[in-house]
N, CA, C and O atoms as a Tripos MOL2 file, in Angstrom:
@<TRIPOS>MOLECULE
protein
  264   263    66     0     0
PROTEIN
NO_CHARGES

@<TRIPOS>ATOM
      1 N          12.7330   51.7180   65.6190 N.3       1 UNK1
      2 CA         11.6760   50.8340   66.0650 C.3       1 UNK1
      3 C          10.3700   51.6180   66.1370 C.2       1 UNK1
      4 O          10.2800   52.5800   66.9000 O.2       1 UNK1
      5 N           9.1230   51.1450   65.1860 N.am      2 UNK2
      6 CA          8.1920   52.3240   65.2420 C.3       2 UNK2
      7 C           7.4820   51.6500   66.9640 C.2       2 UNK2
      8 O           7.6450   50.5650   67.5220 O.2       2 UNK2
      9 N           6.6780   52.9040   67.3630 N.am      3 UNK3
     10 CA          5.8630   52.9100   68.5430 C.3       3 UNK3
     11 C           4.8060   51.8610   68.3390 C.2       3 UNK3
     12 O           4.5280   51.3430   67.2570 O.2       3 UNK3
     13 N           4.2910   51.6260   69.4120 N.am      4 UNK4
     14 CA          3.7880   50.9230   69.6110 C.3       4 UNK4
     15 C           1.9980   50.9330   69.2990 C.2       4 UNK4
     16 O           1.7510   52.1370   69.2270 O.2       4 UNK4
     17 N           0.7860   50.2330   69.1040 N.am      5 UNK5
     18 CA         -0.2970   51.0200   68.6390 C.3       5 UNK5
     19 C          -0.6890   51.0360   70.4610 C.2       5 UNK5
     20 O          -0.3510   50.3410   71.4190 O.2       5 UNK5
     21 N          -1.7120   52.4240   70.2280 N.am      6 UNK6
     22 CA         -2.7710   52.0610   71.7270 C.3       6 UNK6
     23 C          -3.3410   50.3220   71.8050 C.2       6 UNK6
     24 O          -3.2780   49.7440   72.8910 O.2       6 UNK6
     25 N          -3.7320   49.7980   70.9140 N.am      7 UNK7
     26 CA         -4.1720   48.4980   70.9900 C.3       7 UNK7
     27 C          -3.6960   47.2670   71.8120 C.2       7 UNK7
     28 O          -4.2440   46.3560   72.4330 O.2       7 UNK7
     29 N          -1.6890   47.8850   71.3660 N.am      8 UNK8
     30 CA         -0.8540   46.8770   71.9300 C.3       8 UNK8
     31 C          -0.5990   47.2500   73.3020 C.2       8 UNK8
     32 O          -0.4790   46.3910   74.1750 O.2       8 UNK8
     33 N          -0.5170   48.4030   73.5190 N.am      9 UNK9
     34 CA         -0.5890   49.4300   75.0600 C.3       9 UNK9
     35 C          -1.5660   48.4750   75.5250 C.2       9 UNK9
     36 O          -1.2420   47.4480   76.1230 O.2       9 UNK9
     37 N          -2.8450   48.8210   75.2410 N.am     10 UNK10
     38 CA         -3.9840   48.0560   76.0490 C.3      10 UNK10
     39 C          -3.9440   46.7580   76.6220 C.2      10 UNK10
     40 O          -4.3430   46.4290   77.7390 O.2      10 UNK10
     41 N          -3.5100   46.1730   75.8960 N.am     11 UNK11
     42 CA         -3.2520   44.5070   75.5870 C.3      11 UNK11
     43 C          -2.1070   44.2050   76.7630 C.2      11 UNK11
     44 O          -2.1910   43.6620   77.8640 O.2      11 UNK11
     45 N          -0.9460   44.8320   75.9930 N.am     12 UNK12
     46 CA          0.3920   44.8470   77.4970 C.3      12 UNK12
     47 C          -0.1280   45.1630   78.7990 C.2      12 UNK12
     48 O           0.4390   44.5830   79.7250 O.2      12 UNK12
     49 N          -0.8820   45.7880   79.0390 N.am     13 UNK13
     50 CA         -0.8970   46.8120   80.2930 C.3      13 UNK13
     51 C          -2.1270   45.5760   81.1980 C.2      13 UNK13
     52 O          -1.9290   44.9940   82.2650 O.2      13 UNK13
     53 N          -3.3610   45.5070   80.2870 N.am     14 UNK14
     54 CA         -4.3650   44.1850   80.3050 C.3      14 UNK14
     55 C          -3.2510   43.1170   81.2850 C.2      14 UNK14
     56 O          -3.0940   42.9230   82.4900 O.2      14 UNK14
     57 N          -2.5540   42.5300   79.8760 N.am     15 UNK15
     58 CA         -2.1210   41.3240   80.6840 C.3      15 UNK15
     59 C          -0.8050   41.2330   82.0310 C.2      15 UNK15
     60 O          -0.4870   40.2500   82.7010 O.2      15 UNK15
     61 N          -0.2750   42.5870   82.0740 N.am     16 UNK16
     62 CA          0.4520   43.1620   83.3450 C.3      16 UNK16
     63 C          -0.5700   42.5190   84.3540 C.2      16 UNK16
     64 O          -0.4990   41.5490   85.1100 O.2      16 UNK16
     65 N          -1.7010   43.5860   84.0240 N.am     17 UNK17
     66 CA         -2.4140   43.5870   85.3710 C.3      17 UNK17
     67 C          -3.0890   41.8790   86.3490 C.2      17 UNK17
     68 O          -3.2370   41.5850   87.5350 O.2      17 UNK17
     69 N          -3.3560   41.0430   84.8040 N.am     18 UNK18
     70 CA         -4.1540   39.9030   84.9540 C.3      18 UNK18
     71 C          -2.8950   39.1920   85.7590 C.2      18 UNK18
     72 O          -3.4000   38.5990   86.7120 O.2      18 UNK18
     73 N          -1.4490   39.0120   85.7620 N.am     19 UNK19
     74 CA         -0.2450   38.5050   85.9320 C.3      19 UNK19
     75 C          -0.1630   38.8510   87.1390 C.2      19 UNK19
     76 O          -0.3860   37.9820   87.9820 O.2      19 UNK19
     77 N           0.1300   40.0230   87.5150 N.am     20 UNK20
     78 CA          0.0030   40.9280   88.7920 C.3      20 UNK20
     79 C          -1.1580   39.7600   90.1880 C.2      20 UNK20
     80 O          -0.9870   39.4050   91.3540 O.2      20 UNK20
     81 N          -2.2740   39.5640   89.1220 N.am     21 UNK21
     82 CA         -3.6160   39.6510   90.2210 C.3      21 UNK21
     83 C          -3.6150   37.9980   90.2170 C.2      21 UNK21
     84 O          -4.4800   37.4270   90.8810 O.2      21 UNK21
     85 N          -2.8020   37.3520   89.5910 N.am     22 UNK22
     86 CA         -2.9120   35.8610   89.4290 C.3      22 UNK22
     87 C          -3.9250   35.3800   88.9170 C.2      22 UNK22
     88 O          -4.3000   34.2610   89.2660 O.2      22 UNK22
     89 N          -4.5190   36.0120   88.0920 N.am     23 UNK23
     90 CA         -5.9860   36.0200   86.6650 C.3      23 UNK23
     91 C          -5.4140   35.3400   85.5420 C.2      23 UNK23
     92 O          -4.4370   35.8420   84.9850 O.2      23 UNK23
     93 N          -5.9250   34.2070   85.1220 N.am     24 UNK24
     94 CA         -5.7960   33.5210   83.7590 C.3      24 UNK24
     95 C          -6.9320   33.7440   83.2200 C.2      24 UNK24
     96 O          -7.9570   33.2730   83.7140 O.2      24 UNK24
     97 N          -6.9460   34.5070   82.1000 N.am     25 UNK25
     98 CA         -8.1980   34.7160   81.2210 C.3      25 UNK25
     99 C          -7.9270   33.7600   79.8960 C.2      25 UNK25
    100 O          -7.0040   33.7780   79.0820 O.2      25 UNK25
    101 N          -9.1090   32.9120   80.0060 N.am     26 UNK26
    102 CA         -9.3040   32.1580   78.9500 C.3      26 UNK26
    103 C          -9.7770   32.5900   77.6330 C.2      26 UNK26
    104 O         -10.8250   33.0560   77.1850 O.2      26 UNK26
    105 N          -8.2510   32.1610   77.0270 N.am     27 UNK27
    106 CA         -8.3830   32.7230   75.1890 C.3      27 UNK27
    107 C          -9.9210   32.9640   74.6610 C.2      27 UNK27
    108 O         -10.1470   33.9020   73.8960 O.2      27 UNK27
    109 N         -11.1260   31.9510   75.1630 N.am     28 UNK28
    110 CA        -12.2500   32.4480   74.4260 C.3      28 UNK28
    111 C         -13.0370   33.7040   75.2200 C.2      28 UNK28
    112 O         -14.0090   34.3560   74.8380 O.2      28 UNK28
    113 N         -12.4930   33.7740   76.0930 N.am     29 UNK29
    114 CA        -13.2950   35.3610   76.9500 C.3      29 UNK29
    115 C         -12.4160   36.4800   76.9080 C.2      29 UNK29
    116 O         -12.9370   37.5300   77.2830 O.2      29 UNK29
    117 N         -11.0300   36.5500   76.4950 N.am     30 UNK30
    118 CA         -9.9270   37.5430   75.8490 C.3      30 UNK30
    119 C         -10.6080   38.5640   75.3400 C.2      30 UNK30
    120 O         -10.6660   39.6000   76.0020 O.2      30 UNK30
    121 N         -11.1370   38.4970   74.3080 N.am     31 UNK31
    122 CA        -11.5690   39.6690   73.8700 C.3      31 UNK31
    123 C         -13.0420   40.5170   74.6520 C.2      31 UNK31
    124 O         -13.2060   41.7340   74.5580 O.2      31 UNK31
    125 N         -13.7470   39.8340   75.2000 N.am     32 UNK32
    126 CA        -14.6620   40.6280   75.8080 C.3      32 UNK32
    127 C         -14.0190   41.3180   77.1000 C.2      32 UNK32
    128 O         -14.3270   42.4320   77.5250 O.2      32 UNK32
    129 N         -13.2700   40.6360   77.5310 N.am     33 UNK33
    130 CA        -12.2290   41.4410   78.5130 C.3      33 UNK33
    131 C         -11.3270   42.6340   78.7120 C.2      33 UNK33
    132 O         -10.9530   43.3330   79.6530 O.2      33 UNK33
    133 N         -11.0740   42.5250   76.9170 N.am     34 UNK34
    134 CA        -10.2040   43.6510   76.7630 C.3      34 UNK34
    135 C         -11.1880   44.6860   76.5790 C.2      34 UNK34
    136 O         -11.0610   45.8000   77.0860 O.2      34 UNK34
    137 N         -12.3600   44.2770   75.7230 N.am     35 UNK35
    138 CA        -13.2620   45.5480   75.6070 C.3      35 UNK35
    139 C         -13.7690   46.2750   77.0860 C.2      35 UNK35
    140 O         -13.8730   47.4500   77.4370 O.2      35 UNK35
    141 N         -14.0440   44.8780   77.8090 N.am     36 UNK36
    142 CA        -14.3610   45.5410   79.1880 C.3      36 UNK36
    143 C         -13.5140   46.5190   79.4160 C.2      36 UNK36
    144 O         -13.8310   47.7070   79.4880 O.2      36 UNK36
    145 N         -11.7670   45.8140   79.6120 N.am     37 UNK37
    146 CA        -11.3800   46.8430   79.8870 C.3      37 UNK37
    147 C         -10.8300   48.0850   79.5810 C.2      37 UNK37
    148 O         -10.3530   48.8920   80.3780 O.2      37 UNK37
    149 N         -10.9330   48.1880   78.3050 N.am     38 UNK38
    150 CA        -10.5270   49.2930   77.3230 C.3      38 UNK38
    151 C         -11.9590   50.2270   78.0220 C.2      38 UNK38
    152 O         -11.7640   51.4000   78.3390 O.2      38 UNK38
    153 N         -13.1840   49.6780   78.1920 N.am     39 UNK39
    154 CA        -14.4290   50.8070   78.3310 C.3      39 UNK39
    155 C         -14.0950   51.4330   80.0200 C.2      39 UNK39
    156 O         -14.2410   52.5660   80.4770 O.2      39 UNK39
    157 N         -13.6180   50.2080   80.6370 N.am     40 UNK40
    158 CA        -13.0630   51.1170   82.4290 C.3      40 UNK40
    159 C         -11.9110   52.0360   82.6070 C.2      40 UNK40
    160 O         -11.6330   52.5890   83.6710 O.2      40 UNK40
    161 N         -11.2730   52.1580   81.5110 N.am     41 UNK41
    162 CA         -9.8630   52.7390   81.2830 C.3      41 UNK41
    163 C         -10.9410   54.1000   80.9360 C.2      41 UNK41
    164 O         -11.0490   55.1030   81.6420 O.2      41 UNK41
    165 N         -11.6120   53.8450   79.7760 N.am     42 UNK42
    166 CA        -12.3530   54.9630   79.3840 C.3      42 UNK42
    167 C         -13.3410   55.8810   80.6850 C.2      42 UNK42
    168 O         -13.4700   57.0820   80.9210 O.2      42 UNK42
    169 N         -13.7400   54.9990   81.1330 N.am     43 UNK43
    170 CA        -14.9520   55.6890   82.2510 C.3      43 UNK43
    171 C         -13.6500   56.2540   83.3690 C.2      43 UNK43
    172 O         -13.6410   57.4700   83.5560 O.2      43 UNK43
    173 N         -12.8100   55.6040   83.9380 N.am     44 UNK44
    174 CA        -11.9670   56.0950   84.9730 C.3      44 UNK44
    175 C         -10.9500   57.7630   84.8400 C.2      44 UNK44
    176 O         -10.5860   58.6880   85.5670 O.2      44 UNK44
    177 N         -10.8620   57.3460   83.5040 N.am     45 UNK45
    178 CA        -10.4200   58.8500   82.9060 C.3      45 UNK45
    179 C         -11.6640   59.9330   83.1320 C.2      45 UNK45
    180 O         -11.3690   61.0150   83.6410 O.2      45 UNK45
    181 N         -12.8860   59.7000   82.8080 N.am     46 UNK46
    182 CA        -13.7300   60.8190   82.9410 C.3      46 UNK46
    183 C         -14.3280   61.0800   84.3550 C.2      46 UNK46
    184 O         -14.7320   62.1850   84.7170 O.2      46 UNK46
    185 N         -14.3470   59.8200   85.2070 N.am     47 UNK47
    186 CA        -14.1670   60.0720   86.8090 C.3      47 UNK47
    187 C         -13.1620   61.3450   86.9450 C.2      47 UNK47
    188 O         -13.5780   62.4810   87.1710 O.2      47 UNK47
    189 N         -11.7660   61.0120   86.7780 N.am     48 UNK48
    190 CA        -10.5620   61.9280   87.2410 C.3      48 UNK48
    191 C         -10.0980   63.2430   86.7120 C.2      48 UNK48
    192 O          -9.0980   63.8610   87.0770 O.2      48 UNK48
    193 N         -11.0370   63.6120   85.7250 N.am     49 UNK49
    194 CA        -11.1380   64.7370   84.9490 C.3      49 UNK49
    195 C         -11.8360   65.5280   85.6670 C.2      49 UNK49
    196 O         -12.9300   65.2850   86.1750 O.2      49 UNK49
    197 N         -10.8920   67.0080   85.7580 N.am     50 UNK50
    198 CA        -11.5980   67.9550   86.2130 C.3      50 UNK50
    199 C         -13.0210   68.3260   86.0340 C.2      50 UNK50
    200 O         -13.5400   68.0420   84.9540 O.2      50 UNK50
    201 N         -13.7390   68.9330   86.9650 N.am     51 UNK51
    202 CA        -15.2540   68.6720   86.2880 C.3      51 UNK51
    203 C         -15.5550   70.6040   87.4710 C.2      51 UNK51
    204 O         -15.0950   70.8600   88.5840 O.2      51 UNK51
    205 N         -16.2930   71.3390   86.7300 N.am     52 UNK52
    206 CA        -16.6030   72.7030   87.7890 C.3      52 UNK52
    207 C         -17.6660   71.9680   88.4440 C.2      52 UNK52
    208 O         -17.9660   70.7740   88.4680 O.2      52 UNK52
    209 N         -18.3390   73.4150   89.1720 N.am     53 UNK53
    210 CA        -19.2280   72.9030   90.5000 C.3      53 UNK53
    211 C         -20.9260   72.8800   89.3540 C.2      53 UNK53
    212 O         -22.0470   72.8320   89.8600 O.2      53 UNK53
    213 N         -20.7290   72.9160   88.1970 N.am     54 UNK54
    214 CA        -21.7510   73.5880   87.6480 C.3      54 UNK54
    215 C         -22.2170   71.8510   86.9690 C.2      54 UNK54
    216 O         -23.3680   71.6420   86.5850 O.2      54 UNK54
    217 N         -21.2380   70.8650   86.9260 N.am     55 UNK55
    218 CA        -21.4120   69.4890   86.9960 C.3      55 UNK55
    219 C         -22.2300   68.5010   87.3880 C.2      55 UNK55
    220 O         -22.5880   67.4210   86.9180 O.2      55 UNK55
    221 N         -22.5690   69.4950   88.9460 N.am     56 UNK56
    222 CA        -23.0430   68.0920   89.9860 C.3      56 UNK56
    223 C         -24.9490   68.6110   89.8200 C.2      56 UNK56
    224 O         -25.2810   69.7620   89.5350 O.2      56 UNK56
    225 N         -25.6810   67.7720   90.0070 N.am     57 UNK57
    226 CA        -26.7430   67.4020   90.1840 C.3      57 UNK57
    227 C         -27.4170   68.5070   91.0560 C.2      57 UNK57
    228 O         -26.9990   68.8580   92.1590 O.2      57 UNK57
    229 N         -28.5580   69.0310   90.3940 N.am     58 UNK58
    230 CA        -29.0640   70.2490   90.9730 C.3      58 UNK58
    231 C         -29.9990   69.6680   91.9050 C.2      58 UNK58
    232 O         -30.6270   70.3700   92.6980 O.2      58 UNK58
    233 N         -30.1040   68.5460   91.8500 N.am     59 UNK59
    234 CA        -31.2620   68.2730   92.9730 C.3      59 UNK59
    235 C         -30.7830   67.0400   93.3110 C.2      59 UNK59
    236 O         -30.0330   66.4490   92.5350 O.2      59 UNK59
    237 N         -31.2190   66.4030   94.7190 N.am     60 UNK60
    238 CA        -31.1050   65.1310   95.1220 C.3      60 UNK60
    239 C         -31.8320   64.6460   95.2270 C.2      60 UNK60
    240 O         -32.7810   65.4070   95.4130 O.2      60 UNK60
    241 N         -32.3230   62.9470   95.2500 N.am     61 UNK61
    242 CA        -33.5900   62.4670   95.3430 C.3      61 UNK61
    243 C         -33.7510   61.0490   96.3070 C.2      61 UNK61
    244 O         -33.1260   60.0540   95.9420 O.2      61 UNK61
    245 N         -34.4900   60.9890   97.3800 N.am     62 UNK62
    246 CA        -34.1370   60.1700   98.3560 C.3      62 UNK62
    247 C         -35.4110   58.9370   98.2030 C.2      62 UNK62
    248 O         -36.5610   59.2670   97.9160 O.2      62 UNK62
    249 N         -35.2300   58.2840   98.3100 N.am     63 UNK63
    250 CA        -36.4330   57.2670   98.5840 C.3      63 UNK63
    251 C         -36.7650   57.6090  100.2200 C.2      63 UNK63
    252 O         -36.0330   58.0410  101.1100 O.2      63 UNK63
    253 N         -38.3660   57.1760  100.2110 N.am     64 UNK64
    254 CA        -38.4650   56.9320  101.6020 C.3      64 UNK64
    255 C         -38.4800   55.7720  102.1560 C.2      64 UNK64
    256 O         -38.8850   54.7540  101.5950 O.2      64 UNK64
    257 N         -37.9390   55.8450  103.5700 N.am     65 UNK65
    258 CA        -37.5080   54.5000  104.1840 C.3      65 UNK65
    259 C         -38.5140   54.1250  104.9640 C.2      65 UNK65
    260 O         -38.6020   54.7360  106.0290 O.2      65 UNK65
    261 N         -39.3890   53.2040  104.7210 N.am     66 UNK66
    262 CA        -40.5230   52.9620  105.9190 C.3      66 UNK66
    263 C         -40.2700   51.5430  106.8370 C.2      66 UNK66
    264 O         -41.0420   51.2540  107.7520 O.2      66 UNK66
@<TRIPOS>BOND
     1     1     2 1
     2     2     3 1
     3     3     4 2
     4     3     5 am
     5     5     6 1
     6     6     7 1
     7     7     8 2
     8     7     9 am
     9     9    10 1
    10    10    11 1
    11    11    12 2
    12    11    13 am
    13    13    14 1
    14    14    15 1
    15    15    16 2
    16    15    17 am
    17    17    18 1
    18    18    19 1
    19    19    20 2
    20    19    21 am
    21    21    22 1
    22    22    23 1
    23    23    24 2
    24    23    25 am
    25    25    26 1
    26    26    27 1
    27    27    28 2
    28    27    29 am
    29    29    30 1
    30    30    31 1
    31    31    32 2
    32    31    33 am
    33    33    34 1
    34    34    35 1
    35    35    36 2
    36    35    37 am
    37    37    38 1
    38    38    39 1
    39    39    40 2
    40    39    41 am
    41    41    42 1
    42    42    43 1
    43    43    44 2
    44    43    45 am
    45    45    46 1
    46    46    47 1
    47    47    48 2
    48    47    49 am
    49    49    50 1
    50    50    51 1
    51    51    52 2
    52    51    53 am
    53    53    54 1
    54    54    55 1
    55    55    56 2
    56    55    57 am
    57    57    58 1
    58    58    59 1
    59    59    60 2
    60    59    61 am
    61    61    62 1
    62    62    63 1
    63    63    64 2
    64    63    65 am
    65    65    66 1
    66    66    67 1
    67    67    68 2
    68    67    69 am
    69    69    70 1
    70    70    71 1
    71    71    72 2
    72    71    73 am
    73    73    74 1
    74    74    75 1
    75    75    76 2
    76    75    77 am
    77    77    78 1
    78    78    79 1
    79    79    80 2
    80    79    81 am
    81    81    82 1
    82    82    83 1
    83    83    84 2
    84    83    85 am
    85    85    86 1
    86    86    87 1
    87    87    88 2
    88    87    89 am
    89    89    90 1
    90    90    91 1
    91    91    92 2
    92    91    93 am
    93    93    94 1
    94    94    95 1
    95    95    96 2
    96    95    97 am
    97    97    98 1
    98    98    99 1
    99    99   100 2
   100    99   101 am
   101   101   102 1
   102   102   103 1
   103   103   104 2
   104   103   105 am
   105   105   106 1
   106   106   107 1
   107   107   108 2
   108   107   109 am
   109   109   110 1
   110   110   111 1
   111   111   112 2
   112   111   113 am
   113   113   114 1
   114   114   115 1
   115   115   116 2
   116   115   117 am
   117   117   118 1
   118   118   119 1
   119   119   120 2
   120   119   121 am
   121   121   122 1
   122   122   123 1
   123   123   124 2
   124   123   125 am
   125   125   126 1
   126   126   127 1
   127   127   128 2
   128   127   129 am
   129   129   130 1
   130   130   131 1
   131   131   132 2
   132   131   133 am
   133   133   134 1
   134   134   135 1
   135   135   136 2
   136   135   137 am
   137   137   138 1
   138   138   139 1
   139   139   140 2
   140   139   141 am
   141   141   142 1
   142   142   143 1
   143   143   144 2
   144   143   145 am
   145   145   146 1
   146   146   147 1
   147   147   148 2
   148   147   149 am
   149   149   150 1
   150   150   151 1
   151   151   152 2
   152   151   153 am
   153   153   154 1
   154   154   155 1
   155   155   156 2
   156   155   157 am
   157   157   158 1
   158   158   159 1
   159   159   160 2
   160   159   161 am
   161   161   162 1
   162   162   163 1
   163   163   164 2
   164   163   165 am
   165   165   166 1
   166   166   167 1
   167   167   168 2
   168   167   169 am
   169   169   170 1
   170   170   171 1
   171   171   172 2
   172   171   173 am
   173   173   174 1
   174   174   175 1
   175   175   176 2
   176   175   177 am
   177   177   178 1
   178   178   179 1
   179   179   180 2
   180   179   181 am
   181   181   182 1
   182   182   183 1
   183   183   184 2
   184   183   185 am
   185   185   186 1
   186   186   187 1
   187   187   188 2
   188   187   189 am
   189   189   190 1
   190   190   191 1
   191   191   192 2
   192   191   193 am
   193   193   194 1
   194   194   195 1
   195   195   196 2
   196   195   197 am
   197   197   198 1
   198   198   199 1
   199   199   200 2
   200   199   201 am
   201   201   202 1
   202   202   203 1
   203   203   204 2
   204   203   205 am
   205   205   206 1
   206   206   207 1
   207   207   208 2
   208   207   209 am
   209   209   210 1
   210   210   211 1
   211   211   212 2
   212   211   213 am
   213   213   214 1
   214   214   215 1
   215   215   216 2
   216   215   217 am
   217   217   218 1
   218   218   219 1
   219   219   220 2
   220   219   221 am
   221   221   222 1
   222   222   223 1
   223   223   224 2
   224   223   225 am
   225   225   226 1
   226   226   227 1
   227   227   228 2
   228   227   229 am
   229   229   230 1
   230   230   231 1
   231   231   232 2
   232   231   233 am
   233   233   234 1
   234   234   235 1
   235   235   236 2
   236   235   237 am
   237   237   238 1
   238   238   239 1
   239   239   240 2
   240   239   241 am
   241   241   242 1
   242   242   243 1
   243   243   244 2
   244   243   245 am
   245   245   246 1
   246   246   247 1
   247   247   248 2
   248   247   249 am
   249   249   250 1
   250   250   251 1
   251   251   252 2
   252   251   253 am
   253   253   254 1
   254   254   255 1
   255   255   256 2
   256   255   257 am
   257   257   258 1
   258   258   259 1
   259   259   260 2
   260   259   261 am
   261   261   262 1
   262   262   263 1
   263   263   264 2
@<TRIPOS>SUBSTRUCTURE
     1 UNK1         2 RESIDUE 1 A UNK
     2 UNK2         6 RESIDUE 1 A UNK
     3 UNK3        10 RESIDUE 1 A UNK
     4 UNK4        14 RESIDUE 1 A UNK
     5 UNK5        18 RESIDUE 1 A UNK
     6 UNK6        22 RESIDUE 1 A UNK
     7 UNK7        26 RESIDUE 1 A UNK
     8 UNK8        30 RESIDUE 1 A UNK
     9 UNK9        34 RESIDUE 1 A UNK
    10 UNK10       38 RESIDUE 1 A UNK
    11 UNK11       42 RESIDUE 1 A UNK
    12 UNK12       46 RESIDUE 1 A UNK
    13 UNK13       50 RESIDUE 1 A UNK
    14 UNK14       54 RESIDUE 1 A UNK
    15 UNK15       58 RESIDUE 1 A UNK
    16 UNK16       62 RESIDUE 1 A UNK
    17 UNK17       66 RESIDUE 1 A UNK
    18 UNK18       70 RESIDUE 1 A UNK
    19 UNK19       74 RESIDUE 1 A UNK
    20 UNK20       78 RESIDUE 1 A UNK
    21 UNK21       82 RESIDUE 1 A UNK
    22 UNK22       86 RESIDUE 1 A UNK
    23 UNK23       90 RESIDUE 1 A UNK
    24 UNK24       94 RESIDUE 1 A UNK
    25 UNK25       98 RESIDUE 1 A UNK
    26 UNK26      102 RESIDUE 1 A UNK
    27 UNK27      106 RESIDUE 1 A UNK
    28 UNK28      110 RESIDUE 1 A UNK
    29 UNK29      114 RESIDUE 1 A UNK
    30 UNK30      118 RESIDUE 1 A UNK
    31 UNK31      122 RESIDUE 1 A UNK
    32 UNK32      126 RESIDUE 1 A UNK
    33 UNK33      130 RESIDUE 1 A UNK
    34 UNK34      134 RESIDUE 1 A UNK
    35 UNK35      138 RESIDUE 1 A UNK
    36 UNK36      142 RESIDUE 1 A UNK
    37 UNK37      146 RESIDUE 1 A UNK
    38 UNK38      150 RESIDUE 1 A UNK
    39 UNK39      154 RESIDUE 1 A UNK
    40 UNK40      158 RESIDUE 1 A UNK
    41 UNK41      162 RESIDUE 1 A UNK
    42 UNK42      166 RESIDUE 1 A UNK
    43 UNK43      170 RESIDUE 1 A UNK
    44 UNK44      174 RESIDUE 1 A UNK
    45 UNK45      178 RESIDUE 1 A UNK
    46 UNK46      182 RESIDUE 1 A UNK
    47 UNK47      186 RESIDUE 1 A UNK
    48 UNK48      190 RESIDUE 1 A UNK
    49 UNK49      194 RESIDUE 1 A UNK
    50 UNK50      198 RESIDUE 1 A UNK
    51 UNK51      202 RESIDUE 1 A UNK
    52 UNK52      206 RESIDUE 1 A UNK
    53 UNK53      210 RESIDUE 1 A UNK
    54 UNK54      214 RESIDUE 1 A UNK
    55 UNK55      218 RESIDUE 1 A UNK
    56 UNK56      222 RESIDUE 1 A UNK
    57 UNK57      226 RESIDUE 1 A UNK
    58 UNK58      230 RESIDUE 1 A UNK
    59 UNK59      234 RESIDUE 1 A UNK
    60 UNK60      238 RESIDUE 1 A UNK
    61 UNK61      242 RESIDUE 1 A UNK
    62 UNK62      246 RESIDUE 1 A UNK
    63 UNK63      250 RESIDUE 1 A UNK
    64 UNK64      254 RESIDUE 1 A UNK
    65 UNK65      258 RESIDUE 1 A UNK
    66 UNK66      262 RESIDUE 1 A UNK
């Protein structure tokens, strides 16, 4: 049985979650959904990735509160 593509991963895992959360996504918003969530899968991985101290923001910048 060959493996499965990442596509179909995405897709399975997608509609796990929508099932899970009691989410019916309507066939015509399906695909912007998956892209959504194919791009949060993407960003959450680079959240949880090790990162050194040489990463963070050399300066901070505050508004003032009047």
């Amino acid at each position: 049985m060959p493996d499965a593509s990442p596509q179909t991963d995405l897709e399975a895992e997608f509609d796990t979650l929508m099932a899970r959360a009691g989410v019916t996504v309507p066939p015509a918003l399906r695909p912007g959904a998956l892209a959504a969530f194919a791009d949060l899968r993407g960003q959450l991985a680079l959240l949880h990735a090790p990162m050194a101290h040489t990463s963070e923001p050399a300066h901070v910048f505050r508004a003032a509160v009047r």
